[in-house]
FIVORO-159362 format. One line per field, with one value per residue (C-alpha): residue number from 1; x negated, z negated, y negated; residue in three letters. Coordinates in Angstrom, 3 decimals. Last residue first. Layout:
BEGIN
n = [NUM;...]
x = [X;...]
z = [Z;...]
y = [Y;...]
res = [ALA;...]
This chain:
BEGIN
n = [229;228;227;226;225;224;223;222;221;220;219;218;217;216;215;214;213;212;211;210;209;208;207;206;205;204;203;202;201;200;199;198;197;196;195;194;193;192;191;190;189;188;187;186;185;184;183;182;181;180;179;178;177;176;175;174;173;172;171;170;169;168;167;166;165;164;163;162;161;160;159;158;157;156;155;154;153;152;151;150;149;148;147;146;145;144;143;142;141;140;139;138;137;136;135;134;133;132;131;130;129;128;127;126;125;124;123;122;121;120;119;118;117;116;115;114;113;112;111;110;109;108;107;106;105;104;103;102;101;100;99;98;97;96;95;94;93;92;91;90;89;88;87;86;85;84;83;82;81;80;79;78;77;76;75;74;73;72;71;70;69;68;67;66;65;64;63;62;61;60;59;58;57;56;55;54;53;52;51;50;49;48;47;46;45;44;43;42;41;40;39;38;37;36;35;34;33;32;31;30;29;28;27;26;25;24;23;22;21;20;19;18;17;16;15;14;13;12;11;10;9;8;7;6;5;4;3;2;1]
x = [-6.556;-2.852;-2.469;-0.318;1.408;2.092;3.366;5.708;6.998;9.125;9.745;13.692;15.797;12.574;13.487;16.294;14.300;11.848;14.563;16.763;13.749;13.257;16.409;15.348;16.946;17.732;18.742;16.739;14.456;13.480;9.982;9.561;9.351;5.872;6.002;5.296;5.269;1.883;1.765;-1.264;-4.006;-7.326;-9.765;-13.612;-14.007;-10.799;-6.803;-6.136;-5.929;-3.340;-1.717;-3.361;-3.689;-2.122;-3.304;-1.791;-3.886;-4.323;-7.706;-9.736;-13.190;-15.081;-12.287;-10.248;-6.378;-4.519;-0.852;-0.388;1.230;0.895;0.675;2.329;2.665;1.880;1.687;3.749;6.536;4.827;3.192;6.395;8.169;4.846;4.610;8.246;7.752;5.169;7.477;10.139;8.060;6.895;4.195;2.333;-1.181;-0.768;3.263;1.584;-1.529;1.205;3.676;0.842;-0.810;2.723;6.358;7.045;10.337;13.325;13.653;13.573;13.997;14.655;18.688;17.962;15.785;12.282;9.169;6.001;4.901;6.413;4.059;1.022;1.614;2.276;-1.205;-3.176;-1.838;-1.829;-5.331;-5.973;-4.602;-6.070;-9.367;-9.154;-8.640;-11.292;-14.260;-13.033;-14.970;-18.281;-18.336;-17.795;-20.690;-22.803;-22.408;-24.604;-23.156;-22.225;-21.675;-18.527;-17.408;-16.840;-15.617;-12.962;-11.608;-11.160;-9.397;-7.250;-6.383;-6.265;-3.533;-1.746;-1.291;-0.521;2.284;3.550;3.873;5.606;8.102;8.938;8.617;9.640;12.129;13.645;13.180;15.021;17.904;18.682;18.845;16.493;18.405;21.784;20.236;16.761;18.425;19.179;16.117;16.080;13.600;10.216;9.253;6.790;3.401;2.418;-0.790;-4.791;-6.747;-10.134;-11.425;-14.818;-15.596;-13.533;-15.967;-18.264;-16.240;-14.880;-18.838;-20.086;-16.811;-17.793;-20.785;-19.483;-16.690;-13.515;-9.753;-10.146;-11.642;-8.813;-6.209;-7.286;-7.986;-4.497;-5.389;-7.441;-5.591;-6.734;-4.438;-4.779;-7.311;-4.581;-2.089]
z = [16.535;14.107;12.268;14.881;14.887;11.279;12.280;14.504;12.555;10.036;7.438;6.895;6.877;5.936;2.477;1.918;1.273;-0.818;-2.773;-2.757;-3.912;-7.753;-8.594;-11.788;-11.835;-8.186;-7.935;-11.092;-10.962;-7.522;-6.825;-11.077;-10.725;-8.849;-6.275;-3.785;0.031;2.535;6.069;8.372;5.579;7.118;5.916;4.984;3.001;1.172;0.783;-2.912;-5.935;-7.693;-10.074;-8.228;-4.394;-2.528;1.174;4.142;7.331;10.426;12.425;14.138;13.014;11.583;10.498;9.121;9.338;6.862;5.554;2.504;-0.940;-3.869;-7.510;-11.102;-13.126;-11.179;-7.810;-6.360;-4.885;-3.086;-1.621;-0.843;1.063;3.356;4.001;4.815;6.564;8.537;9.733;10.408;12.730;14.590;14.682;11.962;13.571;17.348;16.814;14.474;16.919;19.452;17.684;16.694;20.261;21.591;19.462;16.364;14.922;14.717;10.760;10.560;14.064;12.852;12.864;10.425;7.710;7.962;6.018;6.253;6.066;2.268;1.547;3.129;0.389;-2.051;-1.939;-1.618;-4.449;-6.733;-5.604;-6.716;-9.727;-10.612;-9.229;-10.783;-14.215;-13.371;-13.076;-16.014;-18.638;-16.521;-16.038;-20.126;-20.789;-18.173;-19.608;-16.839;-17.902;-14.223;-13.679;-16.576;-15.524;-11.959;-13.731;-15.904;-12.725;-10.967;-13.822;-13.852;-9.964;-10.192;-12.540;-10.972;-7.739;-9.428;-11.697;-8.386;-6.929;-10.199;-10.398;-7.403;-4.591;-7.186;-8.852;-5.490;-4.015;-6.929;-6.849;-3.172;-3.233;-1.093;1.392;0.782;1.601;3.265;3.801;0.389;-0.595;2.667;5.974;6.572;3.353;1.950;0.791;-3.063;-2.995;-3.096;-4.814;-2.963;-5.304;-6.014;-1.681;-1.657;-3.352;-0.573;1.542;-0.513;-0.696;2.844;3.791;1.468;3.191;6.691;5.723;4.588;5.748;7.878;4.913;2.226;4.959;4.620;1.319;-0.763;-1.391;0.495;1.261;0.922;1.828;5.555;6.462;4.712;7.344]
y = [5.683;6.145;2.445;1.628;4.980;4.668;0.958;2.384;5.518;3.423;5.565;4.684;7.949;9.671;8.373;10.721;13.800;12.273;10.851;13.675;16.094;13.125;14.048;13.190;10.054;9.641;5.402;3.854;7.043;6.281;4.041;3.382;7.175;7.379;8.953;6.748;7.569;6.689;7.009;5.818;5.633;6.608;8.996;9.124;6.128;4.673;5.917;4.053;5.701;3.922;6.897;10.186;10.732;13.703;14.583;15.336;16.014;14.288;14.884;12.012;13.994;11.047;8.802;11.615;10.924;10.330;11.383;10.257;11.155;9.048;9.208;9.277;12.670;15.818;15.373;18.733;17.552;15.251;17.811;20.024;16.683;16.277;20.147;19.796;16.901;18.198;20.990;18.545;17.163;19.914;22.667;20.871;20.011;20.161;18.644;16.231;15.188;15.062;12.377;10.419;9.958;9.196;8.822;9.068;9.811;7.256;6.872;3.117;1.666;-1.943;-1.470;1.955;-0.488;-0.376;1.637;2.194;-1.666;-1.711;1.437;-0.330;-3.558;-1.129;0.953;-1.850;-3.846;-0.716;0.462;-3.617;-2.831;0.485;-0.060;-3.202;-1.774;0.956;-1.632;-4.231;-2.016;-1.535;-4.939;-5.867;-3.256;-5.349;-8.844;-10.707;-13.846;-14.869;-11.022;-10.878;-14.310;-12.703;-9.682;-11.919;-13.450;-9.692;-8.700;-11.748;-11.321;-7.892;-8.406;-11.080;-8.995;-5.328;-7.139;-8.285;-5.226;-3.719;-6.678;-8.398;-5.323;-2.436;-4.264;-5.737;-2.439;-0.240;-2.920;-3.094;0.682;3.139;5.709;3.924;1.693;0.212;-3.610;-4.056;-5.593;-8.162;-6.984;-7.623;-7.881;-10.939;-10.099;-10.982;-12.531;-11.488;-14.305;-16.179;-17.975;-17.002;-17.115;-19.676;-21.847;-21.484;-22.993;-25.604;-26.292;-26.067;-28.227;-31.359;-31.073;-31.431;-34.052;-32.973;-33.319;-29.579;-27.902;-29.811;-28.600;-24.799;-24.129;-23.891;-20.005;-17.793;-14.846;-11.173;-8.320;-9.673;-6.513;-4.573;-4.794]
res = [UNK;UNK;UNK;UNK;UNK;UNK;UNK;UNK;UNK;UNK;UNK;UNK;UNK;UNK;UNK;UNK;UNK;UNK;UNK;UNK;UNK;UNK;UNK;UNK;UNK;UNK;UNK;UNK;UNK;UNK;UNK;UNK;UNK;UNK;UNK;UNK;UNK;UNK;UNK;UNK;UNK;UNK;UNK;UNK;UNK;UNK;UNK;UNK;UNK;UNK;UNK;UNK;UNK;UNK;UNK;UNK;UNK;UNK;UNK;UNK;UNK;UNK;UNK;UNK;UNK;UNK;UNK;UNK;UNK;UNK;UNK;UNK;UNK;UNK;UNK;UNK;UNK;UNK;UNK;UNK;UNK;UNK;UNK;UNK;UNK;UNK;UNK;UNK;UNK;UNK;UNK;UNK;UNK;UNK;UNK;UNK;UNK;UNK;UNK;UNK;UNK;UNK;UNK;UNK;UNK;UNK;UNK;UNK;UNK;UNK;UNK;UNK;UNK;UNK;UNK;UNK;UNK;UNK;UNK;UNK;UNK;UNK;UNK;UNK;UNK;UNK;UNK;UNK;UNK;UNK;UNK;UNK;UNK;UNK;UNK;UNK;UNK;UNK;UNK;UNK;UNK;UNK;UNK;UNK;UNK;UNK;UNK;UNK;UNK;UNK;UNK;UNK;UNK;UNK;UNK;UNK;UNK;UNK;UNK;UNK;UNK;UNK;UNK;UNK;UNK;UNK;UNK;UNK;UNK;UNK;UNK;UNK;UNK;UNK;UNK;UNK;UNK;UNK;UNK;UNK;UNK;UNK;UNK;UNK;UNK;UNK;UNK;UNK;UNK;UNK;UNK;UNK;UNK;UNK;UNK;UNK;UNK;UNK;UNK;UNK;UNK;UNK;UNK;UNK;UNK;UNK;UNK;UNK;UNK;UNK;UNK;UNK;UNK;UNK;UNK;UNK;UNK;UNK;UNK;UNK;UNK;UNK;UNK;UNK;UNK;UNK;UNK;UNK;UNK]
């Protein structure tokens, strides 16, 4: 989940072998350090076809993912050097790279959590709280994915489609994000799909409707309903 997203790094046994002090500072220096990483799957690259190939996830997992990680990484090194030196023009610079990167890190790491192969319950529907606030907001499930499906369908360019719920009212509603926006403030991720090509062209071309179609096969409603409150 994305309270995890950020890792601290090679820390751990050089707290517990330390004295006192010694921990105070690695500690603190952690704080600096700290680097988001590249999650592992739950389940093997191929594991998600014929609705997702083996070769779209493992380019989409190892290589866009992780060109999300070490970039918000970098850019988030260069604005710590940027505040140290109080360059403010070079801060205001960095700001929408690592939006973009870490949006992209955020984004993917939730997407990869949405979905599971057939044997892992990918594509059973939802079931309890979830399941009800979609059948009281949608009519039924296949309504919602149709409204899900026409949405995506829509985002012009690169983006995301979600559905979220609203943290002050508790209502679900879909909603369309551009390039690496991430799902912040007033709503709640619980199901995200990526539209942007690098997620289907390899497999759909531009048959971009198969692949939104097809990739219900393997949304895996369990952690949506976790992430449902």
């Amino acid at each position: 989940m994305s309270a995890s997203l950020l890792r601290t790094n090679g820390l751990r046994a050089a707290l517990r072998a330390s004295g006192p002090s010694q921990r105070a500072s690695l500690a603190a220096a952690s704080q600096v350090r700290t680097k988001v990483t590249l999650p592992d799957l739950a389940y093997d690259y191929g594991a998600l076809e014929p609705a997702i190939s083996g070769k779209i996830m493992e380019l989409h997992h190892s290589k866009h993912h992780n060109t999300y990680v070490n970039s918000y990484n970098d850019f988030s090194e260069k604005m710590t050097a940027a505040k140290e030196s109080n360059d403010v023009a070079a801060q205001i610079a960095l700001q929408p790279l690592i939006n973009f990167h870490g949006g992209g890190h955020l984004n993917h790491t939730l997407f990869w959590e949405n979905l599971a192969p057939k044997s892992q319950g990918g594509g059973e529907p939802p079931s309890g709280a979830l399941a009800k606030a979609i059948d009281d907001s949608y009519g039924s499930l296949d309504a919602m994915k149709e409204k899900f499906n026409t949405a995506l369908a829509g985002i012009q360019g690169s983006g995301w489609a979600w559905l979220v719920q609203d943290v002050q009212t508790g209502n679900i509603g879909i909603k369309t994000y551009a390039n690496q926006d991430p799902v912040v403030g007033q709503f709640r991720p619980i199901l995200g799909i990526d539209a942007w090509e690098h997620a289907y062209y390899l497999q759909y071309q531009n048959r971009k409707a198969e692949y939104f179609k097809a990739i219900w096969d393997v949304v895996n409603w369990n952690t949506a309903e976790k992430r449902f409150q």
